[in-house]
C-alpha positions as CSV (number, residue, x, y, z in Angstrom):
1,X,-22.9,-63.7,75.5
2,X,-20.4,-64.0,72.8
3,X,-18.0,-66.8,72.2
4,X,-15.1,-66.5,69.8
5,X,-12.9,-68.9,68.9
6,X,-8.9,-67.6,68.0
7,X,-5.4,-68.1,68.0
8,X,-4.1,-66.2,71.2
9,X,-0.6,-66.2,70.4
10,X,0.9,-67.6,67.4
11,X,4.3,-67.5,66.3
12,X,5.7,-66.5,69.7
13,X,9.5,-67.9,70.0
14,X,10.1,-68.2,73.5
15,X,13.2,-66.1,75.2
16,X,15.1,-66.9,78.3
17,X,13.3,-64.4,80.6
18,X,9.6,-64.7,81.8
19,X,7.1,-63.2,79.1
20,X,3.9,-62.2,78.5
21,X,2.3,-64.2,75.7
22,X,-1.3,-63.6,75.9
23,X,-3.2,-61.6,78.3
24,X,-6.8,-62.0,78.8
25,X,-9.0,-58.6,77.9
26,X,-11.2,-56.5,79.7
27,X,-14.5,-57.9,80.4
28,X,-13.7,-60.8,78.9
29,X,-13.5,-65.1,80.2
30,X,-11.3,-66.8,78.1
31,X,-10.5,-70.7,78.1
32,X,-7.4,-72.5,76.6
33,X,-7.9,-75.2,74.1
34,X,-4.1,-75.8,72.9
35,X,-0.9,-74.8,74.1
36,X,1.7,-76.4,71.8
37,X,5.5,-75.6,71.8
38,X,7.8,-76.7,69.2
39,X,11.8,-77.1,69.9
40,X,13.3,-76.8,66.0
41,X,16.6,-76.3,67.0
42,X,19.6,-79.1,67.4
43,X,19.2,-79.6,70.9
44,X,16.9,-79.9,74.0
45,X,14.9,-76.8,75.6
46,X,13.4,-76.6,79.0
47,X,10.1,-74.7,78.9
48,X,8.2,-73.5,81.5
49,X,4.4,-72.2,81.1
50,X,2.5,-70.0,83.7
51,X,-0.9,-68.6,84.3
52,X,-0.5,-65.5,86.4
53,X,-3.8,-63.8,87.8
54,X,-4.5,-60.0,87.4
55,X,-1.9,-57.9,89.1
56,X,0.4,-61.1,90.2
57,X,3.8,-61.7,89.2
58,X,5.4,-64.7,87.7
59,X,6.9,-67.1,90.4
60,X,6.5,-70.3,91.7
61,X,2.8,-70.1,92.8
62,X,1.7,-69.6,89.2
63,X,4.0,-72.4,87.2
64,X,1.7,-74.8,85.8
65,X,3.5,-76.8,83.3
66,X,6.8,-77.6,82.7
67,X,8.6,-79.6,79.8
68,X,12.0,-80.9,78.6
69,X,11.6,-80.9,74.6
70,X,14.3,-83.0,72.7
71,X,14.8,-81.5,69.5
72,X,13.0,-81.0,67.0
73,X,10.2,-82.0,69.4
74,X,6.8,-81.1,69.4
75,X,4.6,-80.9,72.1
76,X,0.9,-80.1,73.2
77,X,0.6,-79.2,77.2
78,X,-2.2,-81.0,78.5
79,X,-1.4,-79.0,81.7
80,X,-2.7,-75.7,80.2
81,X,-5.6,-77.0,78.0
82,X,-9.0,-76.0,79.8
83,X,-7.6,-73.2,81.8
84,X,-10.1,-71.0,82.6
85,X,-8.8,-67.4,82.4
86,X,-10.3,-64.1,83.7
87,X,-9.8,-60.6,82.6
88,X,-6.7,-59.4,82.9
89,X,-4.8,-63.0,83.9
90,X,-1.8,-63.7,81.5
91,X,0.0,-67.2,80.0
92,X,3.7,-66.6,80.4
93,X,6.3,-68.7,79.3
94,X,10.1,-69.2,79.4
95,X,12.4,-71.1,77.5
96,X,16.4,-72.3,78.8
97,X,17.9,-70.3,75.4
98,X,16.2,-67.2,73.5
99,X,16.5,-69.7,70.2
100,X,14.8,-72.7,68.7
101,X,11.3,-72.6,70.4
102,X,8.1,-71.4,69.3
103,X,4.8,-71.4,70.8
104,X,1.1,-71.3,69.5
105,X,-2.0,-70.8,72.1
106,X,-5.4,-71.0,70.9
107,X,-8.5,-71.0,72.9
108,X,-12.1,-69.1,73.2
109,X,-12.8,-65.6,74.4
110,X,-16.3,-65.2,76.1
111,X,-17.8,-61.9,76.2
């Protein structure tokens, strides 16, 4: 067994439609240490995180986490840390505008 620590998704400015920001790999366990969104635009973004198993779709069932950032807020979702992922699950996320909110996910992949 191999455990690798790495940033997931880095960078990741979240739109206004439901996407795909990491996806777990074949064969492999991974577990979320930090989920952190930051709002750097003028005014305050709704974001909404999921964790969506192998072959589901985003919806209700699946919404784990969901935040109002005032801006230029940062935040770290407690919601999401420790999530234990299998292969193939995926984090998505959503955002109220396509501006003014990025998103960093870092965790351990277990192989």
């Amino acid at each position: 067994m191999a455990v690798t620590a790495k940033v997931l998704a880095q960078g990741q400015i979240i739109p206004n439609t439901d996407t795909t920001v990491y996806t777990s790999p074949t064969s492999v366990t991974t577990i979320i240490d930090k989920a952190t969104a930051a709002n750097y635009g003028n005014v305050a973004r709704i974001i909404t995180i999921s964790i969506v198993p192998a072959g589901g779709v985003v919806g209700d069932a699946y919404y784990i986490a969901k935040r109002t950032l005032a801006a230029k807020e940062t935040y770290i979702f407690p919601e999401v840390v420790g999530q234990i992922m299998s292969a193939g699950d995926y984090v998505s996320a959503i955002a109220d505008s396509n501006t003014g909110v990025n998103f960093r996910l870092s965790g351990r992949e277990i192989t």
